[in-house]
TIVEXSE-836499 format. One line per 3 residues: number of its first residue (from 0); their letters; for each residue y, x, z negated of C-alpha. Coordinates in nm, 2 decimals. Example, Ala and Ser with C-alpha at 12.3 -4.5 7.8 and 13.67 -1.06 7.14 Angstrom:
2
0> AS> -0.45/1.23/-0.78 ~ -0.11/1.37/-0.71
This chain:
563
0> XXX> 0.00/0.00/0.00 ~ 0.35/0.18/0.09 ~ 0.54/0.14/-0.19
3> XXX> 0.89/0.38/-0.09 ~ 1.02/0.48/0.20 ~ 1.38/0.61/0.23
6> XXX> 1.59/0.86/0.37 ~ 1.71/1.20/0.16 ~ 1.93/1.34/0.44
9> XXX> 2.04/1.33/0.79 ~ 2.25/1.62/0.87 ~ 2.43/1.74/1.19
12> XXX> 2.26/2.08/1.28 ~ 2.41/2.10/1.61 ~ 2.69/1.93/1.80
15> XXX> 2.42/1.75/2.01 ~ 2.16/1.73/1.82 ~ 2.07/1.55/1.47
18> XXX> 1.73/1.60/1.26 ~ 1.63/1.30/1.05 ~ 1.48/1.45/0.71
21> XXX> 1.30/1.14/0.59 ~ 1.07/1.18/0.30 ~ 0.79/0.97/0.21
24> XXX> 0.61/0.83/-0.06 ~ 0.24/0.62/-0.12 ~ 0.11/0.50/-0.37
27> XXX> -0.19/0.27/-0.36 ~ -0.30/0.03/-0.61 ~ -0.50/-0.23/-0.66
30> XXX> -0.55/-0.49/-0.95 ~ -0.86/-0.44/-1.11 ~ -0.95/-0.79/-1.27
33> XXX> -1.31/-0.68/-1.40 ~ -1.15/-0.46/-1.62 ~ -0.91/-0.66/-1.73
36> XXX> -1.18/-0.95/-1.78 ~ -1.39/-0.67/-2.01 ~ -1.07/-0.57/-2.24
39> XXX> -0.99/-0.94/-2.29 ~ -1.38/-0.99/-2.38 ~ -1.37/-0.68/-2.63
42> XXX> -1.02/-0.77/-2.77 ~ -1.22/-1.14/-2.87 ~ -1.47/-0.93/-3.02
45> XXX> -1.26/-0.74/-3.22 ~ -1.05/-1.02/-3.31 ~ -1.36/-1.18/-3.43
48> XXX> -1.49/-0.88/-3.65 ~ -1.17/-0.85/-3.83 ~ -1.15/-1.22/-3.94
51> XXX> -1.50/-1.15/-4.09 ~ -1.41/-0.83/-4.25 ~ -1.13/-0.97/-4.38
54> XXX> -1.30/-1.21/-4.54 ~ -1.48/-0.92/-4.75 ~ -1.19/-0.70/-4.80
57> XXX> -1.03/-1.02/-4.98 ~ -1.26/-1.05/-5.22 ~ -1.27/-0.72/-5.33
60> XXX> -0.91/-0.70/-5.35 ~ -0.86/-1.01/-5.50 ~ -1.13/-0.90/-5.75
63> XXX> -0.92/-0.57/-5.86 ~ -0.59/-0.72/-5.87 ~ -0.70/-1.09/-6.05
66> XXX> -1.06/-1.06/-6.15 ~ -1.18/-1.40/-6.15 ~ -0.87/-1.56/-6.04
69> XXX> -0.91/-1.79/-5.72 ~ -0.63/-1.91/-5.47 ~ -0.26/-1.78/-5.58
72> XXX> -0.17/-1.66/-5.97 ~ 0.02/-1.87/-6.13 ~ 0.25/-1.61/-6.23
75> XXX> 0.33/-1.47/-5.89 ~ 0.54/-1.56/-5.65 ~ 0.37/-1.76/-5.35
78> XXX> 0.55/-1.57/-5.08 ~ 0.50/-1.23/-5.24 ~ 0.11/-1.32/-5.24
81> XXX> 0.07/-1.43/-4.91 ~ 0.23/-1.13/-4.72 ~ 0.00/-0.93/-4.90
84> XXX> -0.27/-1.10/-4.80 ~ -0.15/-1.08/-4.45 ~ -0.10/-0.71/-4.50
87> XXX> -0.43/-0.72/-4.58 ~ -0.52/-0.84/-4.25 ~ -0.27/-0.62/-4.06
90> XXX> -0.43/-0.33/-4.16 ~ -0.75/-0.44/-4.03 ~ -0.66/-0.55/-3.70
93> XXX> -0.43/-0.18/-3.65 ~ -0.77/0.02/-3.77 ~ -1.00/-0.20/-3.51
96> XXX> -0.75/-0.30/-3.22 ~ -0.59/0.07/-3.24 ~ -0.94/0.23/-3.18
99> XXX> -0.99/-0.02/-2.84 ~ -0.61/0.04/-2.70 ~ -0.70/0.42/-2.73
102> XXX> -1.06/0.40/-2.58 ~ -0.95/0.21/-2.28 ~ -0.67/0.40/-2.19
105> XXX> -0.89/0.74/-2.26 ~ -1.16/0.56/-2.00 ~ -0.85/0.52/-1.74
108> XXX> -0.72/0.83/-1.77 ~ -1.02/1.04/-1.78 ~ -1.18/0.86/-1.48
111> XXX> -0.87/0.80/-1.31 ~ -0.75/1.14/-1.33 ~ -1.11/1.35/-1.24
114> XXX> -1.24/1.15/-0.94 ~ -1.28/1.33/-0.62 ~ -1.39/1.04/-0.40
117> XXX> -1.14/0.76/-0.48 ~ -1.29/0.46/-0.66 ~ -1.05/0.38/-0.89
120> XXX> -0.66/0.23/-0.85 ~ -0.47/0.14/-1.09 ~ -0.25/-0.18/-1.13
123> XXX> 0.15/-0.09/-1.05 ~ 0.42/-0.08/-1.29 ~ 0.60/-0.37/-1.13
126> XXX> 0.94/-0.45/-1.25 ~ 0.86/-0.79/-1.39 ~ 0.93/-0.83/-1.75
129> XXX> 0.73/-1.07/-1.99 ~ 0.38/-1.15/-1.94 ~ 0.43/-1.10/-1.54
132> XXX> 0.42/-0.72/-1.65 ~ 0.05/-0.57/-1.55 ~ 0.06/-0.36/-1.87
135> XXX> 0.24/-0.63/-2.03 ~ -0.08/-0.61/-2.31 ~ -0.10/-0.31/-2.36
138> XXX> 0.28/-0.24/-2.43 ~ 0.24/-0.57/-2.64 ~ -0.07/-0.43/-2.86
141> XXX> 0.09/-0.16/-2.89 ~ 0.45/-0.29/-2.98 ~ 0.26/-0.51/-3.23
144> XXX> 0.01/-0.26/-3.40 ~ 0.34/-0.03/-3.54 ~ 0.49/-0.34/-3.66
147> XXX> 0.18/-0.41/-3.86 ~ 0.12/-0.07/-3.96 ~ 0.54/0.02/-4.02
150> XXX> 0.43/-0.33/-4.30 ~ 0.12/-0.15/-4.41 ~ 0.27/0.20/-4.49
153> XXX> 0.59/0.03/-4.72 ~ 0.36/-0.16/-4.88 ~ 0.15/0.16/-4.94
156> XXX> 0.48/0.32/-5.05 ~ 0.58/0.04/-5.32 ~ 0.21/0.03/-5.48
159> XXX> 0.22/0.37/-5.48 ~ 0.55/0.36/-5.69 ~ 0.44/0.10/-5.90
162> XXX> 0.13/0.27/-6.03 ~ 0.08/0.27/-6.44 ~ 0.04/0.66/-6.54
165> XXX> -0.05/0.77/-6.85 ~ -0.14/1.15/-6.97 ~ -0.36/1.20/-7.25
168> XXX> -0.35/1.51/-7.45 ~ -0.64/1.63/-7.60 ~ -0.50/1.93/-7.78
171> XXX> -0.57/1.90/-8.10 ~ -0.37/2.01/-8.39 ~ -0.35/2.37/-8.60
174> XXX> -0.36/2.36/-8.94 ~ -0.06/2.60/-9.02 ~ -0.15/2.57/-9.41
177> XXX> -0.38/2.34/-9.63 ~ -0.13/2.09/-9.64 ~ 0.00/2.07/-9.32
180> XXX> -0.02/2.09/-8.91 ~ 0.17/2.27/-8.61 ~ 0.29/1.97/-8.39
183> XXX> 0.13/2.00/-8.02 ~ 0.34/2.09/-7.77 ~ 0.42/1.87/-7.52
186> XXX> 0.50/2.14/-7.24 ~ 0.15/2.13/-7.12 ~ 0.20/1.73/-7.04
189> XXX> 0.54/1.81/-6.85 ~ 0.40/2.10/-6.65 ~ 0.10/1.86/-6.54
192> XXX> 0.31/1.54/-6.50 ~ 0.54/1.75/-6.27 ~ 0.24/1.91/-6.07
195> XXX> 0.12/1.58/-6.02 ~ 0.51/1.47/-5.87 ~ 0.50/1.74/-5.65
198> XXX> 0.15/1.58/-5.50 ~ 0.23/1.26/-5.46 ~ 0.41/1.31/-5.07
201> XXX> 0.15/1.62/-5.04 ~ -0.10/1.61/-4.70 ~ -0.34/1.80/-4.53
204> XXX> -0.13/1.72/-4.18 ~ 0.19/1.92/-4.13 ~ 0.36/1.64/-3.94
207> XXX> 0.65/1.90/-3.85 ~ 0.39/2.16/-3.72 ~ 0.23/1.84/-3.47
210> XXX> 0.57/1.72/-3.31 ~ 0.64/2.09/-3.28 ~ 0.36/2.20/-3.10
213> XXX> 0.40/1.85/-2.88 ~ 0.72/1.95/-2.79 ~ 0.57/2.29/-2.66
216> XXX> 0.29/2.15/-2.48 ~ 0.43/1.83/-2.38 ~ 0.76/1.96/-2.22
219> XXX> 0.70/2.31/-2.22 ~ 0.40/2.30/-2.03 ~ 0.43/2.02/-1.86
222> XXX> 0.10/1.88/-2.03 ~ 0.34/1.52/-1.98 ~ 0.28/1.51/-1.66
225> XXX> -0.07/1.44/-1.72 ~ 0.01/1.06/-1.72 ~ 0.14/1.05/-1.38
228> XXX> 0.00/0.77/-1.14 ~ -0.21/0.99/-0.93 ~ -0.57/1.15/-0.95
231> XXX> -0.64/1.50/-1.07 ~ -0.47/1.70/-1.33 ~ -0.13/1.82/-1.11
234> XXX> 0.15/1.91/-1.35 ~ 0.40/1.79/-1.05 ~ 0.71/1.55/-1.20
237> XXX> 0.63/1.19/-1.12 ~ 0.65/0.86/-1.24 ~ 0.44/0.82/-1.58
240> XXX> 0.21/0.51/-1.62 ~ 0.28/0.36/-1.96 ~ -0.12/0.37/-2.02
243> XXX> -0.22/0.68/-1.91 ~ 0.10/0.85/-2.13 ~ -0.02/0.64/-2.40
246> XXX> -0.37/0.81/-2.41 ~ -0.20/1.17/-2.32 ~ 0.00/1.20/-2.66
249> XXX> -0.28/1.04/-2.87 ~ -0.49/1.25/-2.76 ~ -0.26/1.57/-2.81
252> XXX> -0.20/1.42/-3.16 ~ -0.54/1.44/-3.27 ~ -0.62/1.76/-3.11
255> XXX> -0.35/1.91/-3.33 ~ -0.43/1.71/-3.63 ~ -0.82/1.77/-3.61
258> XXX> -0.74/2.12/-3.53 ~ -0.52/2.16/-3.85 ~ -0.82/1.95/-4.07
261> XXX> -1.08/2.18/-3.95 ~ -0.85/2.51/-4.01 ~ -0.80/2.38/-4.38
264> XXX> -1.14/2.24/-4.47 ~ -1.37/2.53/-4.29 ~ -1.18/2.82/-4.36
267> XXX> -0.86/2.79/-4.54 ~ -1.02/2.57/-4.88 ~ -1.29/2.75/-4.87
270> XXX> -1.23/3.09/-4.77 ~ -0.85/3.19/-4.93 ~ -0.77/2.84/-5.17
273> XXX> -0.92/2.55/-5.27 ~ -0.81/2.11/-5.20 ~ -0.51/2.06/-5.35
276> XXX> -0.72/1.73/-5.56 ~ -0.94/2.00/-5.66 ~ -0.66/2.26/-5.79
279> XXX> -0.51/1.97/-6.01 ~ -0.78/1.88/-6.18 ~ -0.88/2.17/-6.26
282> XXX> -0.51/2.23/-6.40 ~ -0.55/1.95/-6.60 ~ -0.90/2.06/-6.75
285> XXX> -0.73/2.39/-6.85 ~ -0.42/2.21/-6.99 ~ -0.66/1.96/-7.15
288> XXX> -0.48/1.71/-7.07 ~ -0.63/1.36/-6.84 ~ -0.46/1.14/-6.60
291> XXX> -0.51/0.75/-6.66 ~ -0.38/0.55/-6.35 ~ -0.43/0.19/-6.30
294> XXX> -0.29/0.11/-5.93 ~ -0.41/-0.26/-5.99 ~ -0.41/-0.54/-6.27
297> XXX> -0.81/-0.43/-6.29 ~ -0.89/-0.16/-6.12 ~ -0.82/0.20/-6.19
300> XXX> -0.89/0.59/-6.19 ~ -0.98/0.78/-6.48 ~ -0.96/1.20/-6.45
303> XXX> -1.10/1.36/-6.79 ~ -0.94/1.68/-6.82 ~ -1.09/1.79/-7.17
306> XXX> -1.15/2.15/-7.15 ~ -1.52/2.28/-7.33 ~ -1.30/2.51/-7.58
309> XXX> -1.10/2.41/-7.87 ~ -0.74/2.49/-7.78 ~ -0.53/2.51/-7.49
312> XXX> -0.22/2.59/-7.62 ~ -0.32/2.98/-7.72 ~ -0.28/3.35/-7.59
315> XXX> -0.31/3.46/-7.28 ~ -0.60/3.68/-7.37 ~ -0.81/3.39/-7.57
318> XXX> -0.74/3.14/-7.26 ~ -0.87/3.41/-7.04 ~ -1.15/3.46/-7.26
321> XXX> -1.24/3.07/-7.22 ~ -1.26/3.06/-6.84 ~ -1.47/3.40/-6.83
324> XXX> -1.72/3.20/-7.06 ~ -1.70/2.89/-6.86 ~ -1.78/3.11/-6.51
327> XXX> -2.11/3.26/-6.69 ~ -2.18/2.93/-6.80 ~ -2.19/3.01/-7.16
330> XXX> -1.97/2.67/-7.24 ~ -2.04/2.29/-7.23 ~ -1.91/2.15/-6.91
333> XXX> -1.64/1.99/-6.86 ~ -1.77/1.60/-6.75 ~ -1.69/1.26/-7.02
336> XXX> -2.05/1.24/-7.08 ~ -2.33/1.51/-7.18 ~ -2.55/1.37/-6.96
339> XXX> -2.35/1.42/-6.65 ~ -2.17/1.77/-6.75 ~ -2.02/1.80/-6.43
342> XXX> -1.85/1.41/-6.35 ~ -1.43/1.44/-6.41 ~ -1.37/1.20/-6.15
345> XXX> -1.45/0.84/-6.20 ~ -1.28/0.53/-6.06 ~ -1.27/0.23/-6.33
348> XXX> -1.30/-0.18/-6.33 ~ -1.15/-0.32/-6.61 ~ -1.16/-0.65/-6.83
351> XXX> -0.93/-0.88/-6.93 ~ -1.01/-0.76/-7.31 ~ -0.89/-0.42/-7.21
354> XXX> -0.65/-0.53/-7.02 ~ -0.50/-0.76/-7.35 ~ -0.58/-0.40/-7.56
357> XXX> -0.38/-0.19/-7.31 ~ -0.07/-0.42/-7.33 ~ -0.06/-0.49/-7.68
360> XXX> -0.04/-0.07/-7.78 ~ 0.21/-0.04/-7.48 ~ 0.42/-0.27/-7.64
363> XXX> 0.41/-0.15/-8.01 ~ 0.18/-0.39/-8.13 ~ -0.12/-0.28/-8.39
366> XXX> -0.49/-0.22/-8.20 ~ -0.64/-0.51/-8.00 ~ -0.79/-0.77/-8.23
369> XXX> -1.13/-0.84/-8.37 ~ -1.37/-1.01/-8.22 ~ -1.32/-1.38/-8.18
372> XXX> -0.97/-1.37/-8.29 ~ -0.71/-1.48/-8.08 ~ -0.45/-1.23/-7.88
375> XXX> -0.10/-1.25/-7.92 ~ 0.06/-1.34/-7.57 ~ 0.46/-1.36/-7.69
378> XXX> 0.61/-1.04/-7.52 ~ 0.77/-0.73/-7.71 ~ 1.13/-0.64/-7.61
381> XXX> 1.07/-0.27/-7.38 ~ 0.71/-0.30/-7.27 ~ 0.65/-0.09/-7.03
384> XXX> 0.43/-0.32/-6.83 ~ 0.43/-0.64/-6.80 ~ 0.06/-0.81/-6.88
387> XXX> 0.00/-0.99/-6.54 ~ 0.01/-0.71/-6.31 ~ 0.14/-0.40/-6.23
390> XXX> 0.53/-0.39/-6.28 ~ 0.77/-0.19/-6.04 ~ 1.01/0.03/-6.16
393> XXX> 1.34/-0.01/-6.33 ~ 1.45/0.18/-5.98 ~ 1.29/-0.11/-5.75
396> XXX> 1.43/-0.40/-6.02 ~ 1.81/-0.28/-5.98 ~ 1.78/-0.20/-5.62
399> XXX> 1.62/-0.61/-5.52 ~ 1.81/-0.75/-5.78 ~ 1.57/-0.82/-6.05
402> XXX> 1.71/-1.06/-6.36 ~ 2.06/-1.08/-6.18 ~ 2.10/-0.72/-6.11
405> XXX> 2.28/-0.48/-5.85 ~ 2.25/-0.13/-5.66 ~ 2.52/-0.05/-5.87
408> XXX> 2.48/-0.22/-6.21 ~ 2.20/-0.10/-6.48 ~ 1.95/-0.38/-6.53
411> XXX> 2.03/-0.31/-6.91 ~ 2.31/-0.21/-7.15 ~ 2.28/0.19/-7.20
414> XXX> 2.27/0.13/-7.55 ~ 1.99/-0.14/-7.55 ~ 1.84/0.13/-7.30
417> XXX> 1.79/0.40/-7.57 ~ 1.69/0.16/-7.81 ~ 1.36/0.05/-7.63
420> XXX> 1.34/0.44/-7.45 ~ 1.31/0.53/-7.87 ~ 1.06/0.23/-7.93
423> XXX> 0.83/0.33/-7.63 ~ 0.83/0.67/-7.72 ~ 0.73/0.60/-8.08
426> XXX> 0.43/0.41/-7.93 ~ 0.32/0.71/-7.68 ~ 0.12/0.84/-7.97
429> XXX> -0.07/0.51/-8.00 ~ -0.13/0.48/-7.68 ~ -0.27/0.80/-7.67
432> XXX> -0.48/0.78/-7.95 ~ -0.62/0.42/-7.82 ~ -0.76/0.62/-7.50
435> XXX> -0.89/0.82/-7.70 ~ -1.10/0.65/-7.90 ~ -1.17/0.42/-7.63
438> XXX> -1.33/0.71/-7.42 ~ -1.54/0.79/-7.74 ~ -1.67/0.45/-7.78
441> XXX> -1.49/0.42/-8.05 ~ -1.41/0.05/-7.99 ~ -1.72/-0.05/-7.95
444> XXX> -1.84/-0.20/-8.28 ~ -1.49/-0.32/-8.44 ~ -1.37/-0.47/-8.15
447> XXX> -1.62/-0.48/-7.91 ~ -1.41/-0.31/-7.62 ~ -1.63/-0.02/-7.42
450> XXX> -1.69/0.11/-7.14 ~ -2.04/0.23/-6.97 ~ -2.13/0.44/-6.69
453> XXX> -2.30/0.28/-6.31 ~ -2.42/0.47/-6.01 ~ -2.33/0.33/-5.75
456> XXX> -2.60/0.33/-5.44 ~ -2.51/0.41/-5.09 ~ -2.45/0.10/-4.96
459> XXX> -2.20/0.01/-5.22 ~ -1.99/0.30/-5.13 ~ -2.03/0.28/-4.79
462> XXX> -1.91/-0.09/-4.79 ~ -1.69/-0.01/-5.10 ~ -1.84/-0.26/-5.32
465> XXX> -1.72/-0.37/-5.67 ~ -1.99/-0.38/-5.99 ~ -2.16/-0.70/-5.99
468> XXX> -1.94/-0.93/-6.20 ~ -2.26/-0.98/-6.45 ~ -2.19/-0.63/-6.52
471> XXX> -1.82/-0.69/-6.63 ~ -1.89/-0.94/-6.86 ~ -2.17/-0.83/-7.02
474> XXX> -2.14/-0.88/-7.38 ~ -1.90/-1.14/-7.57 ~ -1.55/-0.97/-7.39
477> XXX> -1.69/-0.72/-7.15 ~ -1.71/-0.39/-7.07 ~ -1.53/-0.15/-6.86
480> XXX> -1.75/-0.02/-6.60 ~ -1.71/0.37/-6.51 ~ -1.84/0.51/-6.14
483> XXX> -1.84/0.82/-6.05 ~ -1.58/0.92/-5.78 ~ -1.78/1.10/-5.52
486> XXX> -1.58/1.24/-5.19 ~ -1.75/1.20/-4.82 ~ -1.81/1.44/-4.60
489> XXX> -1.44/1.68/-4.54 ~ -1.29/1.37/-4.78 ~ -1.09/1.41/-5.12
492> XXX> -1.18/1.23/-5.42 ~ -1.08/0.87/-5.40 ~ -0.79/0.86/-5.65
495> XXX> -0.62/1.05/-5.45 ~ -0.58/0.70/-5.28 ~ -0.22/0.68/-5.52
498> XXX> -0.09/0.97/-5.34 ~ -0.06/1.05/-5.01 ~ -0.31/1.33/-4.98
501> XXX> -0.57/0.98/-4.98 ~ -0.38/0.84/-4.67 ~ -0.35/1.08/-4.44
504> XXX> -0.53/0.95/-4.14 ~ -0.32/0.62/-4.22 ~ 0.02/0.78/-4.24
507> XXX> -0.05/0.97/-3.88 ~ -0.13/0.65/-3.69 ~ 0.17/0.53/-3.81
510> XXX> 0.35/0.82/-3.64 ~ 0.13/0.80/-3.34 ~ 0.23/0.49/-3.32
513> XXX> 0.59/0.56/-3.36 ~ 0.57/0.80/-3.08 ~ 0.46/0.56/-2.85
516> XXX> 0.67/0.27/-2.94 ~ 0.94/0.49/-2.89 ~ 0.80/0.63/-2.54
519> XXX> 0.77/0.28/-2.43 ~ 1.12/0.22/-2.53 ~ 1.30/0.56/-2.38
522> XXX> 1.02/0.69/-2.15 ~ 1.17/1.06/-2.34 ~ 0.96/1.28/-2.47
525> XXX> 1.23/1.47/-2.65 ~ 1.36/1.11/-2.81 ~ 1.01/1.01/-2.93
528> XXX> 0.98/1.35/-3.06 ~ 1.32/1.29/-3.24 ~ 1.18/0.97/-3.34
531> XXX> 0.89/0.98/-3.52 ~ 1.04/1.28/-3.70 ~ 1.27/1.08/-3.83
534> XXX> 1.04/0.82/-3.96 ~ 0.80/1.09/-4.11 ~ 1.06/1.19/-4.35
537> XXX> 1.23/0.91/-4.41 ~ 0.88/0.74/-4.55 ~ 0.86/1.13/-4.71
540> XXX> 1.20/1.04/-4.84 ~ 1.17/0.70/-5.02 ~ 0.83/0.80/-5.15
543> XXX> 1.00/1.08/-5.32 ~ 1.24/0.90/-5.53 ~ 1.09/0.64/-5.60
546> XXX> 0.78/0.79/-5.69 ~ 1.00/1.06/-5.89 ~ 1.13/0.73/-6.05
549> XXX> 0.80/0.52/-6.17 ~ 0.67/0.85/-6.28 ~ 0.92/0.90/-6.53
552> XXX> 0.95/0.55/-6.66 ~ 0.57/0.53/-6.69 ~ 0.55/0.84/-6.90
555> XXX> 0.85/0.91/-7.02 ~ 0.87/1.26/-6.92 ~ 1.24/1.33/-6.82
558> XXX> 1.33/1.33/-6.45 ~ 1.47/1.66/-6.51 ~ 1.14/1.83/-6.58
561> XX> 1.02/1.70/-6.26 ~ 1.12/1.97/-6.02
């Protein structure tokens, strides 16, 4: 089919003569309805698979966030629950519908582009806007997918800064005379609560290295070119199908990002350093000090950091004594339980005893009641937490306005501020010393609040199963159930699901997907460049502060020490 024809020149050579320079352009295309009928059938398919699998995914989160609760909580607000249930459902269709749009166009461009006999035409970009477009889906999908995940990753963002954080501090106490005790220091808690800031925007993908290297090979080399509308692999400038481009970048983006996976799994953490999930944990161990995070109103992740000695706090030479012991195995290990010396990890489904415990010794009131008495529901003035869920940050109150607030007015008086700062921090104690006891069953005859350890089988973590809800409720008010927190294959523990280091693969096809909304847009590689580096840190950005921000509200630990 000709598509151009047109004249670049016609120049007087001679006084009677005159050459015609007329250049001329083909391009042949033809529609290709069987593969459009075979993308419409899989898109069904996949539309069908992620009703059903959101079906599943709702009952498990609805079982961490509400436990037994069906239909909407009474106490939430009804449009706040039903965009995160269709959150829920965004994610799912970007993580199945992302997959197809990438396959296909990988099949087009890859057959397309390395056929010697021609058998293959693609449909032209015809000028037509709306549905009369031929790629008109696929800019649509694509369009639509970085909406969904752009709702996914703020949503990540805000439960990430809304997570409950407590440290408990196992140092015990030196006995400076008969009568009396050296206080603990509480520089061990601030150096781990600041380690554990400076991980939450950490990732095993340098975003900046990616765009930088696409930059080189995309415009550099020319490798853009790749996604013109004509077979074979010539580098020539040329109009770029919005398919073919589409499955160019992604696949440049996953050759760097694989590349950069492989260089830090196979040589660089084991070779010259270790995970970064792996270096804090085993910074807590030697501070002695564990990380209690709840990132739902029942669900949560537990990492013990009791070291086998009997003080942290002590000499350089004694602490270095301690770990030489530990490497020739000459110490306890490190786990919760004897029988499993070696588990530190484990992720946690709680009651609605524990969760009444937790909230009555964040809120200054005595230990959780005895059996078969009734709990105290009236609120204390500065709880940290609300009961019924996890609450956001006095950051995220001022800046939406929460109880009549502003961006630029405190949602309290700074002198009712330091009185309930002084309150909550003459309750940190308790609130230690309830963890620990609960981790040493010691709750378990007086008030019949414990936890106990399940396996999980293989199925369950490959379908990321809850306990069975007998399980929970074993007993007259429960008990919390403890799994270990196994990684996959090249994977990080799973709690590092409140950090970022837990979504990496997430956070990149959102900036894949950035890239080629903004290629659609501008057709300019430099711009989408430009783009999706812009987005990258902004996300970094937000997650920074706020996360800065719930950190030291949760704990208490001054923003100042967090550096």
């Amino acid at each position: 089919k000709l598509r151009e024809a047109h004249v670049d020149a016609i120049t007087p050579q001679h006084s009677k003569l005159r050459e015609a320079h007329v250049d001329v352009r083909v391009e042949y295309s033809a529609p290709n309805q069987a593969g459009s009928d075979n993308a419409d059938a899989l898109a069904i398919t996949m539309l069908v698979v992620s009703i059903l699998l959101f079906i599943y995914a709702y009952r498990v989160w609805s079982g961490n966030a509400y436990y037994e609760i069906q239909g909407v909580p009474q106490d939430e607000n009804v449009c706040v629950y039903y965009l995160k249930v269709w959150l829920l459902y965004a994610r799912l269709c970007v993580h199945l519908f992302f997959p197809l749009v990438f396959a296909l166009s990988s099949y087009v461009l890859i057959f397309f582009k390395l056929q010697e006999n021609v058998f293959m035409l693609l449909p032209p970009e015809n000028r037509e806007d709306g549905m009369g477009f031929n790629y008109y889906p696929v800019r649509t999908v694509v369009i639509t997918m970085w909406v969904f995940q752009t709702g996914v990753i703020g949503k990540l963002v805000l439960d990430q800064c809304s997570v409950d954080i407590f440290f408990v501090d196992w140092e015990r106490a030196r006995a400076s005379s008969t009568r009396h005790r050296a206080p603990v220091s509480v520089w061990r808690t601030l150096f781990v609560a600041n380690e554990w800031n400076e991980m939450q925007t950490a990732r095993k993908t340098n975003i900046n290295f990616v765009l930088l290297c696409m930059a080189f090979v995309l415009v550099g080399y020319k490798m853009e070119n790749v996604a013109c509308s004509w077979p074979g692999f010539y580098l020539a400038d040329g109009h770029h199908n919005i398919a073919l481009r589409f499955a160019n970048t992604t696949w440049w983006f996953f050759i760097l990002a694989g590349g950069q996976w492989a260089w830090n799994y196979f040589f660089w953490e084991r070779y010259v350093s270790e995970p970064k999930a792996q270096q804090f944990l085993d910074l807590t161990t030697v501070a002695k000090v564990s990380v209690f995070v709840l990132d739902a109103e029942y669900h949560g992740w537990y990492l013990h950091g009791d070291a086998p000695f009997s003080h942290s706090d002590d000499t350089m030479n004694q602490l270095t004594q301690h770990l030489i012991n530990e490497s020739m195995s000459e110490s306890i290990g490190r786990g919760l339980e004897i029988d499993h010396p070696d588990l530190q990890t484990f992720q946690m489904w709680l009651t609605p005893a524990f969760r009444n415990a937790w909230h009555s010794v964040n809120t200054g009131k005595p230990l959780p009641v005895k059996k078969d008495e009734p709990v105290d529901d009236q609120p204390i003035e500065g709880a940290p937490s609300s009961k019924k869920g996890i609450e956001a940050p006095r950051f995220l109150q001022s800046l939406f306005g929460k109880k009549g607030s502003s961006w630029f007015e405190s949602v309290e008086q700074p002198q009712q501020v330091r009185v309930q700062r002084a309150k909550r921090t003459a309750t940190t104690e308790q609130v230690g010393a309830f963890l620990r006891t609960f981790l040493g069953h010691g709750y378990a005859e007086t008030f019949d609040l414990d936890w106990d350890l399940r396996i999980p089988s293989i199925w369950e973590r490959l379908v990321f199963h809850p306990p069975p809800l007998n399980e929970r409720t074993q007993g007259t008010k429960g008990k919390v159930i403890f799994q270990p927190d196994k990684p996959w294959f090249g994977g990080d523990d799973g709690w590092t699901c409140v950090t970022f280091l837990g979504h990496d693969y997430e956070l990149l096809m959102h900036e894949i997907l950035t890239f080629a909304v903004a290629d659609i847009w501008f057709r300019n590689t430099w711009l989408s460049i430009l783009c999706t580096f812009l987005m990258h840190h902004l996300v970094r950005i937000i997650r920074e502060i706020l996360g800065e921000s719930n950190l030291s509200e949760r704990t208490l630990v001054d923003q100042r020490f967090l550096i």
